[in-house]
C-alpha positions as CSV (number, residue, x, y, z in Angstrom):
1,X,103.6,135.0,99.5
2,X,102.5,131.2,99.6
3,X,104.8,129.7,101.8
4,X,103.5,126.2,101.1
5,X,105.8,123.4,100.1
6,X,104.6,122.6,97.2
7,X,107.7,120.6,95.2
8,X,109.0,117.5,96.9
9,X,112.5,115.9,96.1
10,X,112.5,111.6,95.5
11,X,114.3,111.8,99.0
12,X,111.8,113.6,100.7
13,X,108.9,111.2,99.1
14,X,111.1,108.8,101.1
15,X,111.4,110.1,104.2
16,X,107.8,110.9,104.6
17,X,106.0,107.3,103.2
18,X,108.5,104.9,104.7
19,X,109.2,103.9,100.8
20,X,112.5,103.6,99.4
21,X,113.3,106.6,96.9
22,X,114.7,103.4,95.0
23,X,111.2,101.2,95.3
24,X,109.9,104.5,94.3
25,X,111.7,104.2,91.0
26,X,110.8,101.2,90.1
27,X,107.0,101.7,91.0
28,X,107.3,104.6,89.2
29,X,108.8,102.9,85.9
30,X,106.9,99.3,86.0
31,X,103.5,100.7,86.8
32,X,103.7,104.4,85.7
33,X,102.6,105.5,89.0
34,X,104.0,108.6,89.0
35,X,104.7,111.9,86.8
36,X,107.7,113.3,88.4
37,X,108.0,117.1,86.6
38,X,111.7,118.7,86.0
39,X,112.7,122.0,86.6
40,X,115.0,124.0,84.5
41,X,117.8,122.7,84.7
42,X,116.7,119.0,84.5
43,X,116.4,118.0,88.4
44,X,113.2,115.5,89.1
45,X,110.9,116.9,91.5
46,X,107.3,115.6,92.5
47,X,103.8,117.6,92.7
48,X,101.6,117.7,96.2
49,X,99.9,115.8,94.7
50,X,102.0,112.6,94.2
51,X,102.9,113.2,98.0
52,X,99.8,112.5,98.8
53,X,99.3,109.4,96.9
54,X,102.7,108.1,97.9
55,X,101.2,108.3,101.2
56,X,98.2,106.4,100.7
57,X,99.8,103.9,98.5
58,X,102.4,103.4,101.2
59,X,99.3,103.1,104.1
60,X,97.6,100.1,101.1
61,X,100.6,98.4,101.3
62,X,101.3,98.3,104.9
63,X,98.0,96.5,104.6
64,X,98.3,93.9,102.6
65,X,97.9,95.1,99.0
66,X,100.5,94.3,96.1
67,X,102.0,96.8,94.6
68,X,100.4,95.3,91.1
69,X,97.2,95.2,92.4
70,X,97.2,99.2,93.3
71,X,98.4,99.8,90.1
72,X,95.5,99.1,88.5
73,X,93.5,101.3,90.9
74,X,92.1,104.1,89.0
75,X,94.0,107.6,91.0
76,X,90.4,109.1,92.6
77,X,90.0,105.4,94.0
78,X,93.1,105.2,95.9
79,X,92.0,107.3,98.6
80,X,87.9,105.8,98.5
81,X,90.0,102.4,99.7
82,X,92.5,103.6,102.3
83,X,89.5,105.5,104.0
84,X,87.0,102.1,103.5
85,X,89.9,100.0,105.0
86,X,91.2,103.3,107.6
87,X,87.3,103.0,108.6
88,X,87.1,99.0,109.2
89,X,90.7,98.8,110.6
90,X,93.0,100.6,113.0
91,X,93.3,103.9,111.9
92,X,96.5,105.1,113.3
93,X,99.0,104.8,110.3
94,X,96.3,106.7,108.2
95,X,95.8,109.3,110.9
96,X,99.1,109.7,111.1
97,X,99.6,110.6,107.1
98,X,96.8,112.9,107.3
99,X,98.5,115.1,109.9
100,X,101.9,115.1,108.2
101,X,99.8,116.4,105.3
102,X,98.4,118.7,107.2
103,X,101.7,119.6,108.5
104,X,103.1,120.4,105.2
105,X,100.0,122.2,104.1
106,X,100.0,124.5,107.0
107,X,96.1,123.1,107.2
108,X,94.8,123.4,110.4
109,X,91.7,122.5,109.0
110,X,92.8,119.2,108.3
111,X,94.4,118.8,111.9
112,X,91.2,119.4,113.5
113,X,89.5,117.1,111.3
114,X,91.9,114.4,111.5
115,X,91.7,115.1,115.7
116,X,87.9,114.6,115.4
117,X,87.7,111.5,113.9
118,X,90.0,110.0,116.1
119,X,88.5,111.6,119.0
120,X,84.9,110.2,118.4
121,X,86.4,106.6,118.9
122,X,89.5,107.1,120.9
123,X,91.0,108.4,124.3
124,X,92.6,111.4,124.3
125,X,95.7,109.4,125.9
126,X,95.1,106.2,123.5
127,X,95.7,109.7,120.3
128,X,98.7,111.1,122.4
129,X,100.5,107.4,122.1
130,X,99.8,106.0,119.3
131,X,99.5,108.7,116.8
132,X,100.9,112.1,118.1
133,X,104.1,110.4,119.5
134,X,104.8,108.6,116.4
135,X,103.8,111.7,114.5
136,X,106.8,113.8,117.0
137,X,109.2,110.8,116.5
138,X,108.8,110.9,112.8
139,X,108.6,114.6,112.7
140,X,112.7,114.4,114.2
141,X,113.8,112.8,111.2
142,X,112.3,114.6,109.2
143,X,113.9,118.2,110.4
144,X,117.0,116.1,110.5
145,X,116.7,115.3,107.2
146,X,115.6,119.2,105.9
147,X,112.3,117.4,104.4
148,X,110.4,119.6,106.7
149,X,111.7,123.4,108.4
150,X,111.5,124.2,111.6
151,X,107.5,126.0,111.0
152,X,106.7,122.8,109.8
153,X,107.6,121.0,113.2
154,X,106.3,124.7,115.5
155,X,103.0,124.7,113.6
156,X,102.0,120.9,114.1
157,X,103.5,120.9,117.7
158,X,101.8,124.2,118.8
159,X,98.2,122.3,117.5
160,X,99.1,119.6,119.3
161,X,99.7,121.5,122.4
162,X,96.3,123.2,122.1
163,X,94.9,119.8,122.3
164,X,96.4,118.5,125.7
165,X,95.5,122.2,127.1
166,X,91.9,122.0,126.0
167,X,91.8,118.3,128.0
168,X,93.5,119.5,131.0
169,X,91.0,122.3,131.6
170,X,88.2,119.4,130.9
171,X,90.0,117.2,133.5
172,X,90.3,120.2,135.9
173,X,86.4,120.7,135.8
174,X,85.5,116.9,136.3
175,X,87.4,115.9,138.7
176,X,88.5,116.6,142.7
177,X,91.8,116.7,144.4
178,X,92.1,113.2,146.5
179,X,95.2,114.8,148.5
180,X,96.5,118.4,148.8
181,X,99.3,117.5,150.9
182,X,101.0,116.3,148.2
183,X,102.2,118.0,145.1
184,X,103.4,117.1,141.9
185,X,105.7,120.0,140.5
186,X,106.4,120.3,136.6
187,X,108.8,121.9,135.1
188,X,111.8,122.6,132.3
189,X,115.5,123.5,133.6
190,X,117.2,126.8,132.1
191,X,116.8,126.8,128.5
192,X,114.9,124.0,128.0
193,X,111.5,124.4,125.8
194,X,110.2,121.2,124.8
195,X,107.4,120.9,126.9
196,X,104.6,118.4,125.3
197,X,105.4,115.3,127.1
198,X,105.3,117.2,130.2
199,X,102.5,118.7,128.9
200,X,101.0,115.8,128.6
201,X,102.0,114.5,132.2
202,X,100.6,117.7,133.9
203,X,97.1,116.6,131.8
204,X,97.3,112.7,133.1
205,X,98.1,113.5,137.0
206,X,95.3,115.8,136.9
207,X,92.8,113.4,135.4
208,X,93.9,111.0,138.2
209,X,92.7,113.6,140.5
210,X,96.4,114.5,142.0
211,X,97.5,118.5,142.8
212,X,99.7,119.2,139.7
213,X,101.5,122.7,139.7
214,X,102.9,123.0,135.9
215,X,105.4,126.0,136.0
216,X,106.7,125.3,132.6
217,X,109.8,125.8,130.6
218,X,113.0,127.6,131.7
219,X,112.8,127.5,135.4
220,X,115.9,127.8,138.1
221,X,116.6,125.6,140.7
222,X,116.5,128.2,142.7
223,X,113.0,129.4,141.8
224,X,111.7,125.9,142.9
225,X,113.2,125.9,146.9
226,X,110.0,128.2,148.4
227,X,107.9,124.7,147.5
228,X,109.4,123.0,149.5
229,X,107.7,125.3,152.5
230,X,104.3,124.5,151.3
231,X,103.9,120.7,150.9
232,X,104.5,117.3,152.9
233,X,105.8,115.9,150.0
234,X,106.5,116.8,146.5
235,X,107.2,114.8,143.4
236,X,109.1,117.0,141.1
237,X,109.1,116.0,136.8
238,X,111.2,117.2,134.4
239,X,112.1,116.3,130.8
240,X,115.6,117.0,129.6
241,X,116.1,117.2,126.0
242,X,118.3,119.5,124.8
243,X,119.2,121.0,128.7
244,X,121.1,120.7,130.7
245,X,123.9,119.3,128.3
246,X,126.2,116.5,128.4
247,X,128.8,118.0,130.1
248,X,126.7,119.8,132.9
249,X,124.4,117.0,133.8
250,X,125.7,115.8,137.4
251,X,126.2,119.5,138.2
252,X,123.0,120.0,137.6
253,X,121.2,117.0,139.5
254,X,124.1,117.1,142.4
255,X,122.7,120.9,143.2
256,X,119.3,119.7,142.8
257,X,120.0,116.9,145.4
258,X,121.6,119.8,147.5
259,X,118.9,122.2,147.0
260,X,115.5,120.7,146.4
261,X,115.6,117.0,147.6
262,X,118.4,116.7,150.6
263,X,116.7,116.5,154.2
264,X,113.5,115.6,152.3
265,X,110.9,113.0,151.0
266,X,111.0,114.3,147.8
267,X,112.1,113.1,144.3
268,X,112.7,114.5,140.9
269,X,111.7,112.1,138.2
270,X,113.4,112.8,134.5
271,X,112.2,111.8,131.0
272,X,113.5,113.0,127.9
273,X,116.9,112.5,125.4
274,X,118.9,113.5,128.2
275,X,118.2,110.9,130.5
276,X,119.7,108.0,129.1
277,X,122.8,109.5,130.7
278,X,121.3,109.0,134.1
279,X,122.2,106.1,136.0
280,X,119.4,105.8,138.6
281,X,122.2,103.9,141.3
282,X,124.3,107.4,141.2
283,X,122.0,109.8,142.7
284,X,119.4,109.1,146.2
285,X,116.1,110.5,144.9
286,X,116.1,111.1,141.8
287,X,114.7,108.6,138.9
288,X,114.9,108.7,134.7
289,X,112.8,107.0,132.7
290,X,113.5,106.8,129.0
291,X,109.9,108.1,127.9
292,X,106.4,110.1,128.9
293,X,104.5,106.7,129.0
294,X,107.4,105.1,131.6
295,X,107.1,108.4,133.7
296,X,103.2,108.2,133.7
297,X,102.9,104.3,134.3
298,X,105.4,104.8,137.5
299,X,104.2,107.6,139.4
């Protein structure tokens, strides 16, 4: 069975180019962009293939070119121009359209492509900010908006996992621990299982030559006390999406304090949705950032 999305609503055109479904319509109707099909019982629906060229329309105007002047573009030159300007100019936005099509697609082919281009002229950090992050944050809406399904967002995040994995185990064999005294503990409270920005934090403490210990999602407090035994100092990191919720949040960190931090020099630093309910003043110790990046740039 394919399980490919192949027939895309006007909505879902918007949600993934940026465009208005009601710029759409008149693009579509002044300039004959596109040749929306109908199904049986008369409801408009759009081909992969105008996906795709919504996307690269969108990417031409988000640099500069007039609607009228695409127009007149014949259809196999759109893409020629987006990857002539993608190759002279900053290829983020493009990138990023390339792996939602990928996404859609189930084409890990594509993925990996996409990754190598970027690769040959980028960081690995410099991809993780500027085009997988955007990528996740547009991804949310999406699922919110049932453009995508949950295999859409599980395929493209497990790639993207396999990526800060592969660099981790690069930065573990090129460079040396600078203090072992010291520990920087990662890990996900009960429950919790988004992991890539911690992921991600596990890859840059490790490339700055710090001890990381990444013990990954769905770990008890309890679990984490015996640490405590085995290092001067510890730095613990957590991201709290979905867990603990609303209502169990200062349980949580108050049996953290009590547990893991009291009597100690050690802190717990939180990233994630979840920490915008944090007020840094209320708890000794323990410090929330709103984001990855913040986390990385303050340890």
């Amino acid at each position: 069975m394919n399980n490919i999305k192949s027939k895309f609503s006007i909505k879902d055109l918007e949600n993934l180019s940026g465009i208005k479904a009601h710029t759409i319509r008149i693009w579509e109707k002044r300039y004959n962009l596109f040749q929306p099909n109908r199904t049986d019982t008369n409801i408009r629906y759009y081909s992969l293939a105008s996906l795709q060229k919504i996307l690269n329309i969108s990417y031409l105007n988000k640099n500069g070119y007039k609607i009228s002047k695409i127009a007149k573009l014949d259809t196999e030159d759109i893409p020629k121009l987006v990857k002539e300007i993608a190759d002279k100019n900053d290829k983020n936005n493009h990138s990023i359209n390339a792996l939602k099509l990928a996404m859609i697609n189930f084409d890990q082919g594509l993925f990996y492509k996409t990754y190598s281009d970027l690769i040959t002229n980028h960081s690995f950090e410099t991809i993780f900010n500027q085009v997988f992050v955007p990528l996740l944050d547009d991804i949310g809406l999406l699922w919110q908006t049932d453009t995508i399904t949950p295999a859409h967002e599980h395929f493209i995040v497990e790639l993207i996992k396999q990526k800060i994995i592969l660099n981790t185990e690069k930065a573990i064999n090129t460079t040396s621990l600078s203090n072992q005294t010291e520990a920087y503990v990662l890990f996900l409270p009960d429950n919790e299982v988004h992991e890539l920005g911690l992921l991600f934090t596990n890859y840059s403490i490790i490339n700055k030559g710090a001890h990381a210990i990444y013990l990954g999602q769905s770990v008890p407090i309890d679990s984490l006390q015996f640490l405590n035994s085995q290092y001067d100092k510890i730095i613990f990191i957590s991201c709290f999406t979905v867990k603990p919720e609303k209502d169990n949040l200062n349980d949580y960190l108050e049996e953290f304090y009590k547990k893991i931090l009291h009597k100690t020099d050690n802190t717990l630093v939180i990233s994630g949705r979840m920490s915008s309910l944090i007020n840094n003043d209320d708890f000794n110790q323990i410090k929330a950032y709103k984001s990855t990046k913040e986390v990385i740039e303050n340890l």
